[in-house]
MMTF fields as JSON, N, C-alpha, C and O atoms, coordinates in Angstrom:
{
  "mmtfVersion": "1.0.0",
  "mmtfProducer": "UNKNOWN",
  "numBonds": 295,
  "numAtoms": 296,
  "numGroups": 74,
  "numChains": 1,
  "numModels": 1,
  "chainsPerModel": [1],
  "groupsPerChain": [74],
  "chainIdList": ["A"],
  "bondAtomList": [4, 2, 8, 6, 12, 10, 16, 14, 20, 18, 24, 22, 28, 26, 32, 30, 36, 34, 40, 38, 44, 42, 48, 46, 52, 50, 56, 54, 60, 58, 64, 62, 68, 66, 72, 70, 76, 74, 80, 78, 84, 82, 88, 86, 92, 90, 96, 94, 100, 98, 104, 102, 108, 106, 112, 110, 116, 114, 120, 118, 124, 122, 128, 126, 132, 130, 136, 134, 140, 138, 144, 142, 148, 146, 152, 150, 156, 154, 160, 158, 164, 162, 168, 166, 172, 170, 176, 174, 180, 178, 184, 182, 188, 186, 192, 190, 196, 194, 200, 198, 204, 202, 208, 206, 212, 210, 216, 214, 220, 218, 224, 222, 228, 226, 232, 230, 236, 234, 240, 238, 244, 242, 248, 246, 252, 250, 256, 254, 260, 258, 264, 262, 268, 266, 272, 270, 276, 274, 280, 278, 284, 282, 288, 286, 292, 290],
  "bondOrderList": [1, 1, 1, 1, 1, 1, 1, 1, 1, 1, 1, 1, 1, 1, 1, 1, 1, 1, 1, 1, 1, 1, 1, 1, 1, 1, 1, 1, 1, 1, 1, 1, 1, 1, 1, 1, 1, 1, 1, 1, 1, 1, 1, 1, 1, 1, 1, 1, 1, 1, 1, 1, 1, 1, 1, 1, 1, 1, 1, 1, 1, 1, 1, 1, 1, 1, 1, 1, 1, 1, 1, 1, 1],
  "groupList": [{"groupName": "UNK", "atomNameList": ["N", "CA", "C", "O"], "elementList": ["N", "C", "C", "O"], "formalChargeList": [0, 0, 0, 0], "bondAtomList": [1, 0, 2, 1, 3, 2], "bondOrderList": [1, 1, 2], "singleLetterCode": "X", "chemCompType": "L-PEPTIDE LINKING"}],
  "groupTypeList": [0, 0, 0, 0, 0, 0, 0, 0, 0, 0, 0, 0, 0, 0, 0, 0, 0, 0, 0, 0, 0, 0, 0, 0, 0, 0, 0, 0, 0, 0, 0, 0, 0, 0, 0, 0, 0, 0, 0, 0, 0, 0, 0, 0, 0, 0, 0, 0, 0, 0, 0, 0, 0, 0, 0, 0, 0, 0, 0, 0, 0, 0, 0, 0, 0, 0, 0, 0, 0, 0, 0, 0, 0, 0],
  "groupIdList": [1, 2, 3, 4, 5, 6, 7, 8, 9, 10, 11, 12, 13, 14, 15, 16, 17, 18, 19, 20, 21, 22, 23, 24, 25, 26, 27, 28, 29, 30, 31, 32, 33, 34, 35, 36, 37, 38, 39, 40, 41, 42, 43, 44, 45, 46, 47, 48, 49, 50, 51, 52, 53, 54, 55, 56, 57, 58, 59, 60, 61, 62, 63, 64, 65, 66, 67, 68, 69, 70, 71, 72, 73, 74],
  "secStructList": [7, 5, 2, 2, 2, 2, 2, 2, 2, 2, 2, 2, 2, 6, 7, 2, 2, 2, 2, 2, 2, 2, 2, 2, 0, 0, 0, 0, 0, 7, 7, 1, 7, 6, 6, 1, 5, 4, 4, 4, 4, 2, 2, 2, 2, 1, 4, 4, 4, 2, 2, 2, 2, 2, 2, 2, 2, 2, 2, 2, 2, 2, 2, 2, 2, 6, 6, 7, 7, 7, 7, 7, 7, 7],
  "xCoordList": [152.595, 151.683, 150.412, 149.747, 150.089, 148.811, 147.433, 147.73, 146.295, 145.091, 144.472, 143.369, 144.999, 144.75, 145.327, 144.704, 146.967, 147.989, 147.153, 147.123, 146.637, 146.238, 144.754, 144.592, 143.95, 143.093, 143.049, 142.444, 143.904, 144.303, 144.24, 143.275, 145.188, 145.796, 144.645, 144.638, 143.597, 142.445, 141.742, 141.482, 141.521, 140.879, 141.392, 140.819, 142.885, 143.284, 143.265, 143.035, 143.448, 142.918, 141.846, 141.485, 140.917, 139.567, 139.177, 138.218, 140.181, 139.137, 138.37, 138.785, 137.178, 135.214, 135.264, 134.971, 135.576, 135.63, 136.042, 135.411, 137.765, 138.156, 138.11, 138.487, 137.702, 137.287, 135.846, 135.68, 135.205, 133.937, 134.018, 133.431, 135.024, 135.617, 136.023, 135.361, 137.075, 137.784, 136.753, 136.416, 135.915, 135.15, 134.131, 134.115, 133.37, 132.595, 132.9, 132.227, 134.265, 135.077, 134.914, 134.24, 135.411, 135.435, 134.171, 133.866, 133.345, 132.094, 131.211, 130.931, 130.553, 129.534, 130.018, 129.385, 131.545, 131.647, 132.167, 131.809, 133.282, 133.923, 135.111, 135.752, 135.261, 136.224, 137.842, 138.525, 138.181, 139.953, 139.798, 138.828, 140.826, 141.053, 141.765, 142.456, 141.217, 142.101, 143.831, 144.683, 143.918, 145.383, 145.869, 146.648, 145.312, 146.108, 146.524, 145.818, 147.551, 148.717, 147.312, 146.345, 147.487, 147.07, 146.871, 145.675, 147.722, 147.58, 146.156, 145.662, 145.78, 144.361, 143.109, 142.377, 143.29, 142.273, 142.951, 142.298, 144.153, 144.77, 143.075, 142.65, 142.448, 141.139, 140.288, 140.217, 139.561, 138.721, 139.194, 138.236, 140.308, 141.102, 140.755, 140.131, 141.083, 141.067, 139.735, 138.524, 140.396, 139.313, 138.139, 137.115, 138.14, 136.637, 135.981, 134.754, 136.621, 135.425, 135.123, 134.83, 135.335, 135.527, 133.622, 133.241, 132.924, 131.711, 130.928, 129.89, 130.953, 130.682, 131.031, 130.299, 131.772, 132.48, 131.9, 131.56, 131.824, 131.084, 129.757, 129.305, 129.065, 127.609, 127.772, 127.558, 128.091, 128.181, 128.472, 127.825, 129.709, 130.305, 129.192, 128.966, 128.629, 127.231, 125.884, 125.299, 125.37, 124.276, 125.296, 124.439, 126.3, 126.763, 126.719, 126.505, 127.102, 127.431, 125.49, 125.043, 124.705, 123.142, 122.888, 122.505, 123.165, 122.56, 123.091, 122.374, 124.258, 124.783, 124.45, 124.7, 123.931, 123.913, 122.415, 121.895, 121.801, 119.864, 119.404, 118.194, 120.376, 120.806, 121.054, 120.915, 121.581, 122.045, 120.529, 120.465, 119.92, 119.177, 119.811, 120.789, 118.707, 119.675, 118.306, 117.159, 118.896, 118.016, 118.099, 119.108, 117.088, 117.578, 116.996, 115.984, 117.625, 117.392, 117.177, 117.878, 116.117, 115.635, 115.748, 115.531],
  "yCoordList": [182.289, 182.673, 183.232, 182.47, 184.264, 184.958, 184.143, 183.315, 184.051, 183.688, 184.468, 184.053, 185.924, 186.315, 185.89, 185.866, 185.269, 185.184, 183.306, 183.085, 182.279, 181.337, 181.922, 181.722, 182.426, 182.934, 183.097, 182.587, 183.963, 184.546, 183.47, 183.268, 182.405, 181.103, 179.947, 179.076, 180.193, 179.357, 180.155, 179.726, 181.1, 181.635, 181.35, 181.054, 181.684, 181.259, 180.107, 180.068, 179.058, 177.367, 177.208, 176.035, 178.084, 177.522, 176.309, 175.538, 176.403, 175.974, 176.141, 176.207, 176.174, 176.483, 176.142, 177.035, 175.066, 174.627, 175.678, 176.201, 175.742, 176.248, 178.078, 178.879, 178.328, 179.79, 180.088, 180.994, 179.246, 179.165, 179.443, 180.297, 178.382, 178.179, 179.72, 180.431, 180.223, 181.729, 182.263, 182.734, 182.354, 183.497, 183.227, 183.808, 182.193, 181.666, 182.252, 182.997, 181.59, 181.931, 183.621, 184.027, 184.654, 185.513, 186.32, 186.945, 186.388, 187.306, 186.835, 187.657, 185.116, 184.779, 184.638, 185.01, 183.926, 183.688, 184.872, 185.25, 185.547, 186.46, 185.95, 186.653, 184.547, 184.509, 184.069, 183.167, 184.758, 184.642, 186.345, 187.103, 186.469, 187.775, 187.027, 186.008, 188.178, 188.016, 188.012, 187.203, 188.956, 189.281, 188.5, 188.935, 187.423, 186.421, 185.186, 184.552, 184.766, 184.07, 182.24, 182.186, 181.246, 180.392, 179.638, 179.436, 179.156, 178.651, 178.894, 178.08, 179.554, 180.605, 179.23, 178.822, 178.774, 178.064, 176.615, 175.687, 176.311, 174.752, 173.923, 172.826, 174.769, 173.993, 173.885, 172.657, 174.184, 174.184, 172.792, 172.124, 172.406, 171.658, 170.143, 169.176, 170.181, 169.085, 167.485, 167.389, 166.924, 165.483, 165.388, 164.88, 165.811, 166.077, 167.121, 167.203, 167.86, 169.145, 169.294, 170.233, 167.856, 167.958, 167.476, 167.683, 167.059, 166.846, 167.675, 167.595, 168.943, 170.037, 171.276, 172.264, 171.181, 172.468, 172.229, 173.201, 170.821, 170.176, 170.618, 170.935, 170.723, 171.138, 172.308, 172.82, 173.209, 174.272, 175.223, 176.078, 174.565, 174.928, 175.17, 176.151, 174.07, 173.434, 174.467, 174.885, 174.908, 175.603, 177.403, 178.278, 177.791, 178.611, 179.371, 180.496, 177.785, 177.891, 178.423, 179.479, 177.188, 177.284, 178.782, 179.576, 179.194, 180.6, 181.597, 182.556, 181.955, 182.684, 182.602, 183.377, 181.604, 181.069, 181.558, 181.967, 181.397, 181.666, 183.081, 183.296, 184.221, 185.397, 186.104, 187.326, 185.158, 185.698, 186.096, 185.118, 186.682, 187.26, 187.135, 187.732, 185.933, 185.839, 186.629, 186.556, 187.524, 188.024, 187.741, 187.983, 187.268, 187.017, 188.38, 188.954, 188.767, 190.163, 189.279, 188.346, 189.841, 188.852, 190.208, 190.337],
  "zCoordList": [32.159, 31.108, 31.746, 32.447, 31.599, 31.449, 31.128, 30.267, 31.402, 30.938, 30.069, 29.712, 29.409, 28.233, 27.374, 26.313, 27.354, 26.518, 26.127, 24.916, 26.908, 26.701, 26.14, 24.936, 26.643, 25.87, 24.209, 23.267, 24.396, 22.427, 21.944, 21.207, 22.149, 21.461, 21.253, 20.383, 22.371, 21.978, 20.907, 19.783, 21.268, 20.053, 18.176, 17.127, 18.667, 17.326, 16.824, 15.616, 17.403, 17.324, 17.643, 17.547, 18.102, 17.68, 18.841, 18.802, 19.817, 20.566, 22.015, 23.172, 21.473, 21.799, 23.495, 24.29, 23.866, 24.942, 26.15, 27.068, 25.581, 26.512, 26.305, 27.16, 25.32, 25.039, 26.17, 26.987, 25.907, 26.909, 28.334, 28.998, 28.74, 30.299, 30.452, 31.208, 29.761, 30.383, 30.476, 31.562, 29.328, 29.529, 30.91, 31.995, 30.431, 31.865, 33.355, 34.067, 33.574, 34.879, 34.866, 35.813, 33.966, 34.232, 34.181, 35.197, 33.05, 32.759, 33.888, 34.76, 34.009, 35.23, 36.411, 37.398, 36.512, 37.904, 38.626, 39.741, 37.657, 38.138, 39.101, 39.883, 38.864, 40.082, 39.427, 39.913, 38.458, 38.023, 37.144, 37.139, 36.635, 36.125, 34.885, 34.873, 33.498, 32.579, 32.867, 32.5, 33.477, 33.711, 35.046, 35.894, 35.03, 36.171, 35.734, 34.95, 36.123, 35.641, 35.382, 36.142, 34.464, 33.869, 35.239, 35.451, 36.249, 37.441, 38.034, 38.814, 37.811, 38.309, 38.311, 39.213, 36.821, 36.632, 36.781, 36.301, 37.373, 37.679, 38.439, 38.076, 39.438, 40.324, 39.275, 39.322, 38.334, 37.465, 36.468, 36.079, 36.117, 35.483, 36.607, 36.172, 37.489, 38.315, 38.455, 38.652, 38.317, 37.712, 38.659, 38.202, 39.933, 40.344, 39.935, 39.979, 39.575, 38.519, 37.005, 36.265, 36.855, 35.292, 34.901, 33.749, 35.608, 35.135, 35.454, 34.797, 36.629, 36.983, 35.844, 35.787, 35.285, 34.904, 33.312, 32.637, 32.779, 31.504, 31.553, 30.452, 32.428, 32.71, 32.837, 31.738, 33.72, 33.586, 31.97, 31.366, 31.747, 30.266, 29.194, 28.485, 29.297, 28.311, 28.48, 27.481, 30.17, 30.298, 29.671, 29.543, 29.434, 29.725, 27.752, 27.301, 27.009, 25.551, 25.409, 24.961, 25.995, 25.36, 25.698, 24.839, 27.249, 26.814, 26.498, 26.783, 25.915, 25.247, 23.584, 22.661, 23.634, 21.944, 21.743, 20.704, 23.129, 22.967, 22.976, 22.904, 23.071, 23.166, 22.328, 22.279, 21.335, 20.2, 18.907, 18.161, 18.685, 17.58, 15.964, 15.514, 15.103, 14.003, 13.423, 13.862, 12.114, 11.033, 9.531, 8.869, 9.087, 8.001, 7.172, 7.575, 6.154, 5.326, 3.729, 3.337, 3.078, 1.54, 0.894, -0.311]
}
């Protein structure tokens, strides 16, 4: 399986977490490719990087979210 093809599927279930992680890995770190097989991110998965990658995840959601410009129109 692809990390776009797992990609899609989070998206369609909605889940935030790991939609975050792909993107993370790919847009800031740059270090997996959409088009590389799910194995890619097996090290990111691994129980010593799971409180690293939670923090990261977390500074990654806030500033993408602090980026965002809401308008309200009356």
């Amino acid at each position: 399986m692809k990390i776009k093809e797992l990609y899609s599927d989070a998206v369609k279930y909605n889940y935030h977490s790991l939609i975050l992680m792909i993107e993370f890995l790919i847009y800031e770190k740059k270090t997996v490719n959409i088009d590389d097989d799910v194995s890619a991110l097996d090290l990111y998965f691994k129980p010593n990087n799971h409180a690293r990658m939670n923090h990261l995840i977390c500074e990654y959601d806030r500033q993408i979210n602090d980026s965002v410009e809401v308008h309200a129109y009356g």
